[in-house]
Every structure is written in C-alpha cells, then in structure tokens.
Chimera marker file (.cmm) of the C-alpha trace (Angstrom):
<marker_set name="trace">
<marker id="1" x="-171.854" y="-13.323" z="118.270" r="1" g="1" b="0" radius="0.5"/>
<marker id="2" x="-170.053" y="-15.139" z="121.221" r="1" g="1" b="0" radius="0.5"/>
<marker id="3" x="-169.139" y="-18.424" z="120.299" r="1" g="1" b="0" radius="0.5"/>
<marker id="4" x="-167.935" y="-20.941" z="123.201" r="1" g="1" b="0" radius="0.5"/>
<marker id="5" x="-166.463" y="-24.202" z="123.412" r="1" g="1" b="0" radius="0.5"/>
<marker id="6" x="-166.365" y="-25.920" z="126.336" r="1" g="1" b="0" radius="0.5"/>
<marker id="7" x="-165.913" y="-29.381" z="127.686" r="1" g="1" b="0" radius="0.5"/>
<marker id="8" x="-168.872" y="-32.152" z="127.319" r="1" g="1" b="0" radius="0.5"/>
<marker id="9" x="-169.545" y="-33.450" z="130.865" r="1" g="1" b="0" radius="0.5"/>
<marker id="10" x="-171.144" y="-37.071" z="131.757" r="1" g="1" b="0" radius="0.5"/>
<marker id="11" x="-174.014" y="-35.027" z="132.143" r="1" g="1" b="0" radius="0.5"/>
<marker id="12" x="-174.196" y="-33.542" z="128.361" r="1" g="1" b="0" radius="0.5"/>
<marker id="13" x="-173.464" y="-37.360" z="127.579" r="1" g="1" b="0" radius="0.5"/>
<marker id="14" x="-177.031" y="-38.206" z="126.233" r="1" g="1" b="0" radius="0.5"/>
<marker id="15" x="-177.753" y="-35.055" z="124.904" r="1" g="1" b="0" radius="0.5"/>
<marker id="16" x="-174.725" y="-35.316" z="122.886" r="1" g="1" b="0" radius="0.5"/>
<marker id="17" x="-175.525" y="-38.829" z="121.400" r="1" g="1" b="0" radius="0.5"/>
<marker id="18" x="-178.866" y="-36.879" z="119.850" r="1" g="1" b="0" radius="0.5"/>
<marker id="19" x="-176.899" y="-34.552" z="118.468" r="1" g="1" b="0" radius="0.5"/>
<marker id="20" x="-174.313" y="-37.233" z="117.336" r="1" g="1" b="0" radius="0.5"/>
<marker id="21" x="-177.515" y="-39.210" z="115.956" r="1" g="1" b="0" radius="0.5"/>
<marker id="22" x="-178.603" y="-35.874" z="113.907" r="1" g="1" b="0" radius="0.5"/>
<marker id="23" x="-174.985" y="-35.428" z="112.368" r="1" g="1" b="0" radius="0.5"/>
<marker id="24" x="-174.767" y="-39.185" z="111.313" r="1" g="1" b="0" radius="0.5"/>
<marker id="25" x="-178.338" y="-39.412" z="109.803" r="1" g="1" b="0" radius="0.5"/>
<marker id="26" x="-176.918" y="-36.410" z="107.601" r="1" g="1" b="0" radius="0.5"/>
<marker id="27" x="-173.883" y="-38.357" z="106.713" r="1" g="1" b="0" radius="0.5"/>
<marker id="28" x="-175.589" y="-41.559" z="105.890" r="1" g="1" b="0" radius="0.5"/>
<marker id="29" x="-176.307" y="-40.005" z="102.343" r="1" g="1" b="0" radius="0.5"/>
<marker id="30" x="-172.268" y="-40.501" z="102.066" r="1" g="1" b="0" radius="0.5"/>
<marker id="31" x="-171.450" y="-43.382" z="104.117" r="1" g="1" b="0" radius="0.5"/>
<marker id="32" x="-174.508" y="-45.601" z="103.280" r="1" g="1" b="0" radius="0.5"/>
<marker id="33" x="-174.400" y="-46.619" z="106.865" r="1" g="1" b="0" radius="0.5"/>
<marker id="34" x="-177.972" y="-47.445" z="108.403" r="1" g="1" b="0" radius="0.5"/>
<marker id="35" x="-180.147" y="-47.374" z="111.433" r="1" g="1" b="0" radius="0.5"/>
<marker id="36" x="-180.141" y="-50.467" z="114.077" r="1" g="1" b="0" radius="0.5"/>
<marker id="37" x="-183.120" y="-50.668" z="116.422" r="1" g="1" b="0" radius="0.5"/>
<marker id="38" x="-183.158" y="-46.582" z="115.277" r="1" g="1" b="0" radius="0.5"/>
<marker id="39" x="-180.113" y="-45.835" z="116.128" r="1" g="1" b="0" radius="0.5"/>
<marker id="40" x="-176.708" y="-45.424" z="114.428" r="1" g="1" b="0" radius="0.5"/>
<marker id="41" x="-173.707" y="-46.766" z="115.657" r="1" g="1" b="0" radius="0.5"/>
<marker id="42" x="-170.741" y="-45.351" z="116.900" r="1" g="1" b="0" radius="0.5"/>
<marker id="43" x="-168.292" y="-47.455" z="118.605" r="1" g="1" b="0" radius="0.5"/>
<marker id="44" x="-165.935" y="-44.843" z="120.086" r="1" g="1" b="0" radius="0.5"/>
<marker id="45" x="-168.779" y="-42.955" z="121.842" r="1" g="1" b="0" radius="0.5"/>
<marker id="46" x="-167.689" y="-44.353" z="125.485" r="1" g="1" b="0" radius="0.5"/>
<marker id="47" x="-164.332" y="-43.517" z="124.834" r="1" g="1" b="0" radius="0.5"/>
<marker id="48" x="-164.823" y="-39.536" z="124.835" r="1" g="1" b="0" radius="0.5"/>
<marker id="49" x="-165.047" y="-40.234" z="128.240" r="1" g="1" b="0" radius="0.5"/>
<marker id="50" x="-162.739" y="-42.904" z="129.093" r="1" g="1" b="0" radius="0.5"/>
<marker id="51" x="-159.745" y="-42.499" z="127.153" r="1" g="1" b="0" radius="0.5"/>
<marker id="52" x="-157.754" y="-39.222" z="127.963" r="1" g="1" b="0" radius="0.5"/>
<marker id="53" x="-156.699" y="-38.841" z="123.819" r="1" g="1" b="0" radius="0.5"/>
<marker id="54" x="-160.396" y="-37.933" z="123.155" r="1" g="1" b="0" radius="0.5"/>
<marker id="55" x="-162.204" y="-35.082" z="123.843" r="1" g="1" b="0" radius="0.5"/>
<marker id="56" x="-166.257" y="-34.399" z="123.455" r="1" g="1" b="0" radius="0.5"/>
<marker id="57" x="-166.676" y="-30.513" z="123.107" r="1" g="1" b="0" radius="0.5"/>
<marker id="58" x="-170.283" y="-28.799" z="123.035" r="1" g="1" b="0" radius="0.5"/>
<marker id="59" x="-170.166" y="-25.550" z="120.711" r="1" g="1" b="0" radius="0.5"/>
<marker id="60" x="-172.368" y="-22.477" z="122.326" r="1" g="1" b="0" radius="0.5"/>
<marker id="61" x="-173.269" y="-19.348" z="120.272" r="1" g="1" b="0" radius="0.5"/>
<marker id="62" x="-175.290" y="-16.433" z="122.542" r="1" g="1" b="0" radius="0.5"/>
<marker id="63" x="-175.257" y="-19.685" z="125.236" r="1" g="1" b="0" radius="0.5"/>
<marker id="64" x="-177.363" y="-21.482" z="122.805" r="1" g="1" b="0" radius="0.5"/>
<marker id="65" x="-175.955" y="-25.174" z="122.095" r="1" g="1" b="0" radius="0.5"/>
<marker id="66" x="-175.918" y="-25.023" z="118.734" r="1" g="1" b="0" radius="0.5"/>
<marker id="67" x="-173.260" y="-28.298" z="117.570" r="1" g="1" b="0" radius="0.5"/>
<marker id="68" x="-170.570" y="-30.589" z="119.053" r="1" g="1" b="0" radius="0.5"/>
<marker id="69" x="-167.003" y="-31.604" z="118.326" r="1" g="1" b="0" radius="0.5"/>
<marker id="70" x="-165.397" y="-34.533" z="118.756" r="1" g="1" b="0" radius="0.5"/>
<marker id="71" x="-161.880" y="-34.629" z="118.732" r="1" g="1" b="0" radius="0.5"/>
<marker id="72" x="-159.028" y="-36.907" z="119.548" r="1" g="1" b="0" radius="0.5"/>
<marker id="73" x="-155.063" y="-37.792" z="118.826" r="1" g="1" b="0" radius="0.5"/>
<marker id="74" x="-155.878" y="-40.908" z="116.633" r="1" g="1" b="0" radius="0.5"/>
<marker id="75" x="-154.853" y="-39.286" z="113.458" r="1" g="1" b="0" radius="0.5"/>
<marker id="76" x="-154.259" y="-40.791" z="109.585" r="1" g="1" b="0" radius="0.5"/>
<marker id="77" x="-151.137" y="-38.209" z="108.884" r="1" g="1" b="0" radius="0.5"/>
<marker id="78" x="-148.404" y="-39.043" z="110.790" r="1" g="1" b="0" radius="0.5"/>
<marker id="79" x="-147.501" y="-35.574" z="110.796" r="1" g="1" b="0" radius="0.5"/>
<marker id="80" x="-150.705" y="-34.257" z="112.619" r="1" g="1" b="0" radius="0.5"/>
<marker id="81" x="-151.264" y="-34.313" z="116.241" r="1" g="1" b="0" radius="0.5"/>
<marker id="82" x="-155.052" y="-34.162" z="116.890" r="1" g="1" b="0" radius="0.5"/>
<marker id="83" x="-157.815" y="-34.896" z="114.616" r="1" g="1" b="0" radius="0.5"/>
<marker id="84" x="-161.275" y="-33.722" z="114.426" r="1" g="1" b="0" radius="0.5"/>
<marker id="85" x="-163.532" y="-36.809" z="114.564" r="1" g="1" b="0" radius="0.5"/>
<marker id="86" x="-166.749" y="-35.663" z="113.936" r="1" g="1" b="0" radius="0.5"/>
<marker id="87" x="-167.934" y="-31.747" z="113.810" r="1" g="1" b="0" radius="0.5"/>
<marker id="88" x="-171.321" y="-30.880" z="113.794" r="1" g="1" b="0" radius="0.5"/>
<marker id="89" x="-173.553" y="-27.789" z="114.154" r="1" g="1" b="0" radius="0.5"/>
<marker id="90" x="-177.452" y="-27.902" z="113.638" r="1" g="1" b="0" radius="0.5"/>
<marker id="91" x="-178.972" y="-26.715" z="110.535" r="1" g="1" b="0" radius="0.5"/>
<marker id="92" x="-180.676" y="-23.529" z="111.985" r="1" g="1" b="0" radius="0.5"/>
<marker id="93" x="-177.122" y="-21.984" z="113.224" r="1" g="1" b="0" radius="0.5"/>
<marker id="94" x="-174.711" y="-22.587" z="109.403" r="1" g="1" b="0" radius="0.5"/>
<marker id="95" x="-173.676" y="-19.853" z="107.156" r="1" g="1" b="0" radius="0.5"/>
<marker id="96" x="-173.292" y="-17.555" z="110.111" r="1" g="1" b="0" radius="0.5"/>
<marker id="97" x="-169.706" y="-18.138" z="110.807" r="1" g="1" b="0" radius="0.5"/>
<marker id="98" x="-170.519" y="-19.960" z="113.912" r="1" g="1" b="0" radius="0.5"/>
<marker id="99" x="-168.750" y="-22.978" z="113.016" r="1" g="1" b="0" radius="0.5"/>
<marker id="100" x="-165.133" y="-21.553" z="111.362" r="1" g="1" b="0" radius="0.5"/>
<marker id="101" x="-165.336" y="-19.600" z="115.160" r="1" g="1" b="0" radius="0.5"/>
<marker id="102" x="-165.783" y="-22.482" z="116.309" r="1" g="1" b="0" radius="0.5"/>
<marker id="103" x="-162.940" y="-25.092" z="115.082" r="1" g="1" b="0" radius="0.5"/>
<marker id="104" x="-160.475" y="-21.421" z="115.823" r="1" g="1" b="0" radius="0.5"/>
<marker id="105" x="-162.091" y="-22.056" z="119.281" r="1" g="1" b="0" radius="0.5"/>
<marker id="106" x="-160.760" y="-25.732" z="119.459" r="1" g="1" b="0" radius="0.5"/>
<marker id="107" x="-157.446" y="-24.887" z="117.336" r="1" g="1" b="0" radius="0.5"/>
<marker id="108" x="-156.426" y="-22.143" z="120.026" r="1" g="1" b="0" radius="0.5"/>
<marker id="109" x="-156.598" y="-24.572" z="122.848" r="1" g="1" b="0" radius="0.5"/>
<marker id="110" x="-154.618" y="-27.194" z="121.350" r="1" g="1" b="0" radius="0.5"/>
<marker id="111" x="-152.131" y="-25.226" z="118.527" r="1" g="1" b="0" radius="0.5"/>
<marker id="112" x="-150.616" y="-27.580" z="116.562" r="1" g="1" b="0" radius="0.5"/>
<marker id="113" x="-150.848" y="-29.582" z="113.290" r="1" g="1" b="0" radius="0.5"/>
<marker id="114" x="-154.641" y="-30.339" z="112.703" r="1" g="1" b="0" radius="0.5"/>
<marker id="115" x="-156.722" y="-32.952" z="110.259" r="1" g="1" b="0" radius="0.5"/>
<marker id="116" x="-160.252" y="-33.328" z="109.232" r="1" g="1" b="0" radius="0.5"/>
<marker id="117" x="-161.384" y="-35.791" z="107.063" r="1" g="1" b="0" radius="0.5"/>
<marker id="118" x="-164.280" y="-35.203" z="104.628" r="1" g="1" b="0" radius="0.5"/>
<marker id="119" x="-165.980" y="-37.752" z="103.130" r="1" g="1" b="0" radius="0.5"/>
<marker id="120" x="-166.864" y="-38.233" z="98.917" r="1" g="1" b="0" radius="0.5"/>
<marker id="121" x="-169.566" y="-36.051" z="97.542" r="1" g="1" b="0" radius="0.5"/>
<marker id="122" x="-170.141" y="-33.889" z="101.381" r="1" g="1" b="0" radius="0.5"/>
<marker id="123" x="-169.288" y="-31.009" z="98.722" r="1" g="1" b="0" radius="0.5"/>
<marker id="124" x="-171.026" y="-28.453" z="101.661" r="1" g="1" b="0" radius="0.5"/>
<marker id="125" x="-168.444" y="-29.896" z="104.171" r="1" g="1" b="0" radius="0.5"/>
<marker id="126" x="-165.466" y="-29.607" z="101.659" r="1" g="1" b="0" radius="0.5"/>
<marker id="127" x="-166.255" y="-26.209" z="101.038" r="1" g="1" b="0" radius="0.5"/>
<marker id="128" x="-166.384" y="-25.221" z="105.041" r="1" g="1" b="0" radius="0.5"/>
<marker id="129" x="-162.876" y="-27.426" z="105.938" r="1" g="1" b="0" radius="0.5"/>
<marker id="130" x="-161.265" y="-25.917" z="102.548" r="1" g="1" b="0" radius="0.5"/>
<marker id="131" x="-162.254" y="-22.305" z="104.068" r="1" g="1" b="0" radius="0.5"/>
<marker id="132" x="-160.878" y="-23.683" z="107.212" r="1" g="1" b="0" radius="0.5"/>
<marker id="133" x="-157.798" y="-24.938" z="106.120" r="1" g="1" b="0" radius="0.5"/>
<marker id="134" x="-157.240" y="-21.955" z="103.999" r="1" g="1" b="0" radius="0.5"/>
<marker id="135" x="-156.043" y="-20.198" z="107.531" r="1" g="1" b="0" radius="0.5"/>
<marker id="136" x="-153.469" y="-22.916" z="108.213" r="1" g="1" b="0" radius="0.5"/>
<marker id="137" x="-150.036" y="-23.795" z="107.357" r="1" g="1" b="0" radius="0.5"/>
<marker id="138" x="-147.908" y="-26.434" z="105.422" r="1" g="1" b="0" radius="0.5"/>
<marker id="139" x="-151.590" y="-27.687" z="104.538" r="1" g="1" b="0" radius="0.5"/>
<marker id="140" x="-151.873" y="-30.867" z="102.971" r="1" g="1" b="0" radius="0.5"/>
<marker id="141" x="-154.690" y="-32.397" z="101.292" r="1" g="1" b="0" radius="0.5"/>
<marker id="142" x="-154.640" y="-36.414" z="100.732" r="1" g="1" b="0" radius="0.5"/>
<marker id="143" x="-156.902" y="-38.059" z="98.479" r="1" g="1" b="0" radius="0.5"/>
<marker id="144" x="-158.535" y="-41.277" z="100.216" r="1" g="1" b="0" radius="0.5"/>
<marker id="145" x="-160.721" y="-43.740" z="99.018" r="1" g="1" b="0" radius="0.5"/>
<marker id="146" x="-163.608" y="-42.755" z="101.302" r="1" g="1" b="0" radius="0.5"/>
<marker id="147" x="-162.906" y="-38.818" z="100.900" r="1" g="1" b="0" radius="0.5"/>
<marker id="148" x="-160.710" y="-37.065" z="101.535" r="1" g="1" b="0" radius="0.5"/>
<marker id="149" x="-157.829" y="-35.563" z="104.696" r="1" g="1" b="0" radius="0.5"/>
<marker id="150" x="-156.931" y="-31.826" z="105.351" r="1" g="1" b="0" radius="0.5"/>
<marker id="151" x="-154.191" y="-31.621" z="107.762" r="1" g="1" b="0" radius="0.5"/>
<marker id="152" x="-152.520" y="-27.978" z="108.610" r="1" g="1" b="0" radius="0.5"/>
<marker id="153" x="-150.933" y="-26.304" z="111.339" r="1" g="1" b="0" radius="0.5"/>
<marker id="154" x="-152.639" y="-23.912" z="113.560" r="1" g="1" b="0" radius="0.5"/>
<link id1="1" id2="2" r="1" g="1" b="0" radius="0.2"/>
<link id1="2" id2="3" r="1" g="1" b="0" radius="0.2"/>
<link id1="3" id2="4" r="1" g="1" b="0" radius="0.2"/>
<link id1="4" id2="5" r="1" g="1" b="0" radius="0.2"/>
<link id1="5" id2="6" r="1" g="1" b="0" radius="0.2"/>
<link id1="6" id2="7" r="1" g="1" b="0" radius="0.2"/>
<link id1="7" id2="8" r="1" g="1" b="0" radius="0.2"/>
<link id1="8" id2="9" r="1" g="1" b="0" radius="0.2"/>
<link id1="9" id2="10" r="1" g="1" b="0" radius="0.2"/>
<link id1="10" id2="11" r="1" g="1" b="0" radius="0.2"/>
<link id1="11" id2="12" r="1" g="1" b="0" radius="0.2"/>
<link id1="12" id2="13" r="1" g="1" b="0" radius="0.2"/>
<link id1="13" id2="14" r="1" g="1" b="0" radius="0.2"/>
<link id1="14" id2="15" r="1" g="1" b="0" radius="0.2"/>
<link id1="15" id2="16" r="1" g="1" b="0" radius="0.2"/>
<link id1="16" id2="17" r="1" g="1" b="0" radius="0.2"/>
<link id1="17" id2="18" r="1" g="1" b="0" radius="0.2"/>
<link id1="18" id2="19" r="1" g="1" b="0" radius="0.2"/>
<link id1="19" id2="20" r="1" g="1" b="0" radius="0.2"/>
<link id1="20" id2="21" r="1" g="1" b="0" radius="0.2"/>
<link id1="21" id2="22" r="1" g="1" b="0" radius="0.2"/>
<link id1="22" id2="23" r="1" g="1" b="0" radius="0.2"/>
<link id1="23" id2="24" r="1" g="1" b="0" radius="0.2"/>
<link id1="24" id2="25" r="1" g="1" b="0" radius="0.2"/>
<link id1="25" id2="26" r="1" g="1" b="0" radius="0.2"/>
<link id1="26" id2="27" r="1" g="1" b="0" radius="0.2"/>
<link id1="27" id2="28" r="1" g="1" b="0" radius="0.2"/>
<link id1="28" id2="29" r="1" g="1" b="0" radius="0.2"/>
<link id1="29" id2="30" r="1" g="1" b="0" radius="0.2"/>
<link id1="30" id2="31" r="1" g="1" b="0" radius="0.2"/>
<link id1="31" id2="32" r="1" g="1" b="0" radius="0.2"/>
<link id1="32" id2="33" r="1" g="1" b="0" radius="0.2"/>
<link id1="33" id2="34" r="1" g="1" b="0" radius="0.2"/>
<link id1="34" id2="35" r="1" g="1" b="0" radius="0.2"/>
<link id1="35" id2="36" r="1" g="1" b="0" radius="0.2"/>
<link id1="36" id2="37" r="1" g="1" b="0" radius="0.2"/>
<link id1="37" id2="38" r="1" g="1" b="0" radius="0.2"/>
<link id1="38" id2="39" r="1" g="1" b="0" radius="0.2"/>
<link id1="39" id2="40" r="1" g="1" b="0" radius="0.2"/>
<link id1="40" id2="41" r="1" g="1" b="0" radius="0.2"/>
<link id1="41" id2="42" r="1" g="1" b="0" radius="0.2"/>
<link id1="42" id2="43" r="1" g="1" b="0" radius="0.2"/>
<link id1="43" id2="44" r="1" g="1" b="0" radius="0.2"/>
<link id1="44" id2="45" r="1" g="1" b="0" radius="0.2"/>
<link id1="45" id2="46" r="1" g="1" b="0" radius="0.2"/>
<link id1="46" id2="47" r="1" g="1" b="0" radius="0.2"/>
<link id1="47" id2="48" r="1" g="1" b="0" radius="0.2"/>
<link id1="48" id2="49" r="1" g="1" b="0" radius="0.2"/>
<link id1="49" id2="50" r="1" g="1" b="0" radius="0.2"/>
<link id1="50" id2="51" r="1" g="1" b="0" radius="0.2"/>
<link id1="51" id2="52" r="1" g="1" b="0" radius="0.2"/>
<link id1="52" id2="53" r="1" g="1" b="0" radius="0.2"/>
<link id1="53" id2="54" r="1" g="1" b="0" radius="0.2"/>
<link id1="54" id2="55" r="1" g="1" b="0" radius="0.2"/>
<link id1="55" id2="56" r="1" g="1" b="0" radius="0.2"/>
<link id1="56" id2="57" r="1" g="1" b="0" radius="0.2"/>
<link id1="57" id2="58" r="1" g="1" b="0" radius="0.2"/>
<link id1="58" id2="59" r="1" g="1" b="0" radius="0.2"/>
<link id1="59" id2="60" r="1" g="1" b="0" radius="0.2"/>
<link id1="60" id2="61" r="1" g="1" b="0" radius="0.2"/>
<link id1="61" id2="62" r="1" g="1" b="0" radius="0.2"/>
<link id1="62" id2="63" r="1" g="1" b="0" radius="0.2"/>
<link id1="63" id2="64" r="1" g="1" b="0" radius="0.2"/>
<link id1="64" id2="65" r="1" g="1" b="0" radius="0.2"/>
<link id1="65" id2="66" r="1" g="1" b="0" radius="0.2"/>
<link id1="66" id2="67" r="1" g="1" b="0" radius="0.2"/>
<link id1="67" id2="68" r="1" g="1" b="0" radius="0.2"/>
<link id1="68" id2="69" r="1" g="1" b="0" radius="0.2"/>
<link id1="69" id2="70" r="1" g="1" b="0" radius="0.2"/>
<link id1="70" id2="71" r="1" g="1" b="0" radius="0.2"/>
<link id1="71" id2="72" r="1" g="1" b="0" radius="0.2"/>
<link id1="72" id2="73" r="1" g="1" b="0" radius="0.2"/>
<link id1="73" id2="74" r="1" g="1" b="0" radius="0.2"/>
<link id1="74" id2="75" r="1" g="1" b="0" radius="0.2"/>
<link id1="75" id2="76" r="1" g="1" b="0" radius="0.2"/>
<link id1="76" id2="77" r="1" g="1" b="0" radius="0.2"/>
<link id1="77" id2="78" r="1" g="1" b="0" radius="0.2"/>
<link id1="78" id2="79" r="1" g="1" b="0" radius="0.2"/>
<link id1="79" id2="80" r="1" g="1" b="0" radius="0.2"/>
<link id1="80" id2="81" r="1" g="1" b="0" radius="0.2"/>
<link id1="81" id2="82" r="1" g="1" b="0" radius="0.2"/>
<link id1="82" id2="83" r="1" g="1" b="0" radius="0.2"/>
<link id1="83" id2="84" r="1" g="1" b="0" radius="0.2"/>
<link id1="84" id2="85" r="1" g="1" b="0" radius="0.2"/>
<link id1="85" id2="86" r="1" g="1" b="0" radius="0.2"/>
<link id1="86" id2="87" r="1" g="1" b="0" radius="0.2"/>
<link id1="87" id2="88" r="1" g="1" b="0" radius="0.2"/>
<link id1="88" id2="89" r="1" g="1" b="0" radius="0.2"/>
<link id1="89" id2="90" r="1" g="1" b="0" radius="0.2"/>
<link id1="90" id2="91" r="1" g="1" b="0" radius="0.2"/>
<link id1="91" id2="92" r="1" g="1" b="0" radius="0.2"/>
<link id1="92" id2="93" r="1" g="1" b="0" radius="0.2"/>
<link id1="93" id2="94" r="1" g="1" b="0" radius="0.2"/>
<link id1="94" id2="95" r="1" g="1" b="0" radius="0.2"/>
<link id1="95" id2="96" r="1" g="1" b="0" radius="0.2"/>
<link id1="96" id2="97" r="1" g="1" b="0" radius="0.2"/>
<link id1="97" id2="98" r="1" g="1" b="0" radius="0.2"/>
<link id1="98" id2="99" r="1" g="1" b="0" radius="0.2"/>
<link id1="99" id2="100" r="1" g="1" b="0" radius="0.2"/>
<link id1="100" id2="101" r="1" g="1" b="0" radius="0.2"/>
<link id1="101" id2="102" r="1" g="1" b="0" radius="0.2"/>
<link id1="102" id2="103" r="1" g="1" b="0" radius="0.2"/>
<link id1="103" id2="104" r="1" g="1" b="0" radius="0.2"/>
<link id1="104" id2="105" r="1" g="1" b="0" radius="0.2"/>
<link id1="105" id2="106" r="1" g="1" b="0" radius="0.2"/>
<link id1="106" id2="107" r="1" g="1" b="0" radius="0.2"/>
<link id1="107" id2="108" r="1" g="1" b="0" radius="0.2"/>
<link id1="108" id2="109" r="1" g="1" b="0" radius="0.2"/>
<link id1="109" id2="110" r="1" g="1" b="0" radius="0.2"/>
<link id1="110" id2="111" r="1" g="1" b="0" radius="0.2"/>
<link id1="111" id2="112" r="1" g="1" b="0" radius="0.2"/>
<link id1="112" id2="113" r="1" g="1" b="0" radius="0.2"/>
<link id1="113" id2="114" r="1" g="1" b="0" radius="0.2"/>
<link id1="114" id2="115" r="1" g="1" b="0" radius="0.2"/>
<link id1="115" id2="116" r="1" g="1" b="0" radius="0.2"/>
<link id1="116" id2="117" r="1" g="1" b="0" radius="0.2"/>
<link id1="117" id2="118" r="1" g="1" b="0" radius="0.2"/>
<link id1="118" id2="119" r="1" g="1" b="0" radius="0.2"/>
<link id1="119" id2="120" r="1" g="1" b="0" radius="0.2"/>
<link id1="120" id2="121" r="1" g="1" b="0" radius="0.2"/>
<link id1="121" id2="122" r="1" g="1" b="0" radius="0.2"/>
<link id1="122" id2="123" r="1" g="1" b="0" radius="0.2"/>
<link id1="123" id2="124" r="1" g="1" b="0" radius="0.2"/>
<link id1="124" id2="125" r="1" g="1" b="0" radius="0.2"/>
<link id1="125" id2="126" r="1" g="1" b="0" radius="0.2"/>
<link id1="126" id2="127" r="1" g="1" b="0" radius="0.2"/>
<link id1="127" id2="128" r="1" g="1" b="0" radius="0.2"/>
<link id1="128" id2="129" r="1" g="1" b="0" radius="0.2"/>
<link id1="129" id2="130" r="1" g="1" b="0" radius="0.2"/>
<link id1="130" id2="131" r="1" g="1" b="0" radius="0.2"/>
<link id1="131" id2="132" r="1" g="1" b="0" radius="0.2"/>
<link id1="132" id2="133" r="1" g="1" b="0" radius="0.2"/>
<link id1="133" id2="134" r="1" g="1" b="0" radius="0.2"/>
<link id1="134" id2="135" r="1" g="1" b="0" radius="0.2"/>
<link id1="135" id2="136" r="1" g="1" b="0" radius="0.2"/>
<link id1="136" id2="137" r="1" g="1" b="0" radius="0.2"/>
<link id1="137" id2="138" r="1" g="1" b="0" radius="0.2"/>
<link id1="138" id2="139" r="1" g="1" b="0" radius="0.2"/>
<link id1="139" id2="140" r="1" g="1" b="0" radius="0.2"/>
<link id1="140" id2="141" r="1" g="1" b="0" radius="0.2"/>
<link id1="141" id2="142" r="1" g="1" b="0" radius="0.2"/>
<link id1="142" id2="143" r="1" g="1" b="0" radius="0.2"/>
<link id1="143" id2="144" r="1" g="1" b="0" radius="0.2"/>
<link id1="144" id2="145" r="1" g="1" b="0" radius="0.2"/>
<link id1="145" id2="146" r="1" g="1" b="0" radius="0.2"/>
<link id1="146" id2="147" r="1" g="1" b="0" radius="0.2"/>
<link id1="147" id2="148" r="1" g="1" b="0" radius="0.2"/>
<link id1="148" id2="149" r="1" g="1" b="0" radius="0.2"/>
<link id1="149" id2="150" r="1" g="1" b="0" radius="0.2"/>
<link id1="150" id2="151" r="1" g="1" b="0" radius="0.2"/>
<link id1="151" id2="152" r="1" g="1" b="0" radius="0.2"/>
<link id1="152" id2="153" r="1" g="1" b="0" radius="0.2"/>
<link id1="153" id2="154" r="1" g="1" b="0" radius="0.2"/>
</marker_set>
C-alpha cells in the first residue's frame, strides 16, 4: 500500500469542496449544522489557498484519491504549532490503515507539536485520533464543550 500526500492545487480546488461536502454531511450528525441551497458552509475554504498558514492536502493510496486534509497553524493549545482542520478519507478506503499512514505522511513534513480536535459522540473518530496520538509525545487531551483536543508532538 503506497500512501501519498501531496499538495491540493487550484485545480483539485472543486474536487476538494465535494469531498469537503461528503466529510461535513457525515459530521452534521454531531454538529447539527445544515444544508444552504445544498450546500454546507465553510468559511475558511478560500483561505487554503490564500493564506500561507493553511494548507489543503489530497491523500493518494495505489494513486487513487481516496481523502483530504486540511491543515493550518490556527491552533486552540498554545503549545501546538499546526492543527489538523478537517481530515477525511472516503468510506470505501477506512480500516485499512490508509489514514494513520496518512496523518504520519503530514506529521513527517511538518515535525512538531500536533492537535486534532474531535467532536462529542464521533466515537469512530476518537478511536482513530486516540490510535494516532498514542504514537506521540507529551500528549495532552483537553475536554471542550464541543468535543474534545489531542495535541502531541511528532
């Protein structure tokens, strides 16, 4: 299994928002947010590729797209340097591994104190981060009134 991460281009850009659209439909059970004109919102969108603290990532497995990662430096520990925003990867490609490979993938080019944060009741996403934190250091898990942060270093 060769798992890739590389760099979301202007061109990925609307390919990405479906993707973005499929990950947020499966958080709305959590959030309670809902569809406008059929859409969900997500202000910061534009910024992946304005604003030189955020980074939109496409995650390849056997050069299949099979997720996204959004990532940036607006973090809620002081302590951490980079958060991951949002991290998705379709329903076909989990429990393979793919996505642990993955967030190494992003880790490794950035090492440095990490967060995630998960949100109440997303017990399958608790279980993946808390596998994924497991591998880090001084990790620290905060209670929030929405969910819950992970932070570690990598």
């Amino acid at each position: 299994m060769n798992v890739l991460i590389e760099n979301a281009t202007a061109a990925d850009r609307s390919f990405l928002w479906s993707l973005l659209q499929q990950h947020l439909d499966e958080l709305s059970v959590f959030t309670g947010s809902h569809k406008v004109d059929g859409e969900h919102s997500y202000p910061y969108f534009d910024l992946y590729w304005q604003d030189a603290s955020r980074f939109a990532h496409l995650i390849f497995c056997d050069q299949a797209v099979v997720g996204f990662a959004l990532v940036n430096s607006h973090v809620l520990d002081p302590a951490s340097m980079a958060s991951i925003a949002e991290f998705y990867i379709r329903p076909a490609f989990r429990k393979q591994g793919i996505g642990r490979l993955a967030v190494k993938g992003i880790f490794d080019q950035r090492p440095g104190r990490w967060e995630a944060k998960i949100e109440s009741g997303n017990v399958a996403a608790l279980a993946f981060w808390s596998k994924v934190f497991a591998e880090g250091k001084d990790v620290r898990i905060t209670t929030l009134p929405e969910g819950m942060l992970m932070s570690g270093a990598f």
